[in-house]
C-alpha positions in Angstrom: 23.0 8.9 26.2 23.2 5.0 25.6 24.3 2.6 27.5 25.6 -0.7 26.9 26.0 -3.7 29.2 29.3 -5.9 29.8 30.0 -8.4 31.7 33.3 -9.0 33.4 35.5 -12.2 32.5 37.3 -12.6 35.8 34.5 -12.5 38.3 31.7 -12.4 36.2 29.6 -9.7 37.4 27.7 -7.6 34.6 27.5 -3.8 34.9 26.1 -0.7 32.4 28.4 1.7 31.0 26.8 5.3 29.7 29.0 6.5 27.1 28.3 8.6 23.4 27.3 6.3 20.4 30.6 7.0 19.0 32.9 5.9 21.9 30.4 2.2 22.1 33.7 0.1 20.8 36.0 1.1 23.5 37.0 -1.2 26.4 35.3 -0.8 29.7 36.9 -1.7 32.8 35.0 -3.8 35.3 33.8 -1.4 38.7 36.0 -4.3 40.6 39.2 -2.9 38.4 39.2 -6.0 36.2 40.2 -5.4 32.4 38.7 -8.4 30.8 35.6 -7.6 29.8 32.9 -8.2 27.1 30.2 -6.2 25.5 26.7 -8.1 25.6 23.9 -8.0 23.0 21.2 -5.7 24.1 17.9 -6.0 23.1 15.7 -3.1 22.5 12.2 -2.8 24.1 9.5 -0.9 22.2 6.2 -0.4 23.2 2.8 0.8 22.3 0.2 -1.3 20.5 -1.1 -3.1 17.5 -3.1 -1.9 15.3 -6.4 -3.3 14.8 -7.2 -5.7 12.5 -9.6 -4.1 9.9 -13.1 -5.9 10.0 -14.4 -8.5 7.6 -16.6 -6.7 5.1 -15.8 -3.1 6.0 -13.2 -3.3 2.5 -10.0 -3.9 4.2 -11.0 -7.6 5.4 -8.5 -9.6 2.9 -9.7 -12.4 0.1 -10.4 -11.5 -3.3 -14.0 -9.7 -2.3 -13.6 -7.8 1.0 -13.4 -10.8 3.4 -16.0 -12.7 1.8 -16.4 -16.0 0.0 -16.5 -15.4 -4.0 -18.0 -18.6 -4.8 
């Protein structure tokens, strides 16, 4: 299930909220009681790696000849 951080107007703590995709615009109360609160951007982390860059000459090295000079 997703969650989605706010942060609390009044006394400005920030808290997570777990709660179905569909149900991500409702209001969340602060864990202090407070109403006023705001839903902050999250950013997504995504791991893994690059792939590697294909080698010069091996016919995936860029330029009009392979990676080469076509002089």
């Amino acid at each position: 299930m997703p969650r989605y951080d706010y942060r609390c107007r009044t006394c400005g703590d920030t808290f997570e909220v777990s709660r179905p995709m569909a149900r991500s615009s409702d209001p969340a109360a602060c864990p202090a009681g407070h109403a006023d609160t705001v839903k902050l951007l999250s950013t997504v982390a995504v791991g893994g790696t690059a792939p590697a860059p294909a080698s010069k000459g091996a016919g995936g090295g860029g330029g009009c000849c392979g990676g080469g000079c076509c002089g």
